[in-house]
C-alpha positions in Angstrom: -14.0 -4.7 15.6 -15.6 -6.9 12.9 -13.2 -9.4 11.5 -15.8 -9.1 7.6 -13.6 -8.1 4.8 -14.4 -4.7 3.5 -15.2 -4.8 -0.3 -13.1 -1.2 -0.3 -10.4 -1.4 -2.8 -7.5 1.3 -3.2 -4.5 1.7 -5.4 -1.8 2.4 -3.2 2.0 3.1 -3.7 4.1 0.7 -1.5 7.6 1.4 -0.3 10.3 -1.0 0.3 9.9 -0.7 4.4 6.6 -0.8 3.9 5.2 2.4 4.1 2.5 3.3 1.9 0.1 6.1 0.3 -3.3 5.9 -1.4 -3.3 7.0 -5.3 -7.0 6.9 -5.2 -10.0 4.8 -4.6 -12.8 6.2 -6.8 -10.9 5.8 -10.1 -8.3 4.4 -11.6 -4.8 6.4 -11.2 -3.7 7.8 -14.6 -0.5 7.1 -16.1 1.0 10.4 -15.1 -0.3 9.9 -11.5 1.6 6.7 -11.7 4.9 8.3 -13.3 4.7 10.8 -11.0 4.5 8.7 -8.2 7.4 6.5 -8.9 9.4 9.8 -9.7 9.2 11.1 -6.2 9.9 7.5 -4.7 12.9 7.9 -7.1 14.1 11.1 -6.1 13.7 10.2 -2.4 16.0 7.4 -2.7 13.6 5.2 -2.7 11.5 2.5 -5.1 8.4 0.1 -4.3 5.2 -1.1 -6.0 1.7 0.4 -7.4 -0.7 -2.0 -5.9 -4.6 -3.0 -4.9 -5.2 -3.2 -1.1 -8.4 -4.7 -0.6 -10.0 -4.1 2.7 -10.2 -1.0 5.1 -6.8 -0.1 6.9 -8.6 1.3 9.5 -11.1 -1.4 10.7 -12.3 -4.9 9.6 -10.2 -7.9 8.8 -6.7 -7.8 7.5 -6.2 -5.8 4.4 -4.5 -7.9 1.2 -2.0 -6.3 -1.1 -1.8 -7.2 -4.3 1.3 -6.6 -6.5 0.4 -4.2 -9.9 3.6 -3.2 -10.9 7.7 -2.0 -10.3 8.4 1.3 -9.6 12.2 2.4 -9.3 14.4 -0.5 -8.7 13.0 -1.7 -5.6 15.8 -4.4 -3.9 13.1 -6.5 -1.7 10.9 -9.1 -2.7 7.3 -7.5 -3.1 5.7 -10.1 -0.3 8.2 -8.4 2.1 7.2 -4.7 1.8 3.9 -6.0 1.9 4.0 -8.1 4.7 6.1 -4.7 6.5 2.9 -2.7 5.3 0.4 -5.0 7.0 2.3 -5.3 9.9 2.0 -1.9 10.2 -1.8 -1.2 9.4 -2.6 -3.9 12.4 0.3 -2.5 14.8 -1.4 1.6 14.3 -5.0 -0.4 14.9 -3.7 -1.6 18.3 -2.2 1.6 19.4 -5.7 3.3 18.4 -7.6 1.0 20.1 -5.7 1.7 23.3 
């Protein structure tokens, strides 16, 4: 595995524990793709962030988060949902590699 940053950047939606889903990487997400992101968050009970990850979650070095902007009422610090989201990126790595 090749510790290189991948140039790839995503916007991703990341949840409070952590978790986190891709809004898109070949454009930017639309304001209703944003809304309608932080409405389902909301509905399950749940807030986070819209952010950039730069770098591949699958291989390369570690991907970076960077915080875009609230959505919900999240309770946690951003740097701790990201650091809960990188964690797990590198743990799933591990358990692919074998």
């Amino acid at each position: 595995m090749s510790d290189e940053r991948s140039n790839e950047r995503r916007w991703v939606v990341v949840a409070e524990d952590g978790r986190y889903v891709t809004l898109g990487r070949a454009s930017d997400p639309s304001e209703e793709e944003i809304l309608g992101a932080e409405k389902s968050l909301v509905a399950q009970g749940m807030s986070g962030w819209l952010a950039v990850m730069q770098g591949s979650p699958h291989v390369g070095a570690t991907p970076r988060l960077m915080e875009v902007r609230v959505l919900g009422k999240p309770k946690a610090a951003f740097a701790a949902a990201s650091d809960a989201c990188v964690a797990a990126i590198l743990e799933r790595r591990r358990e692919v590699r074998g």
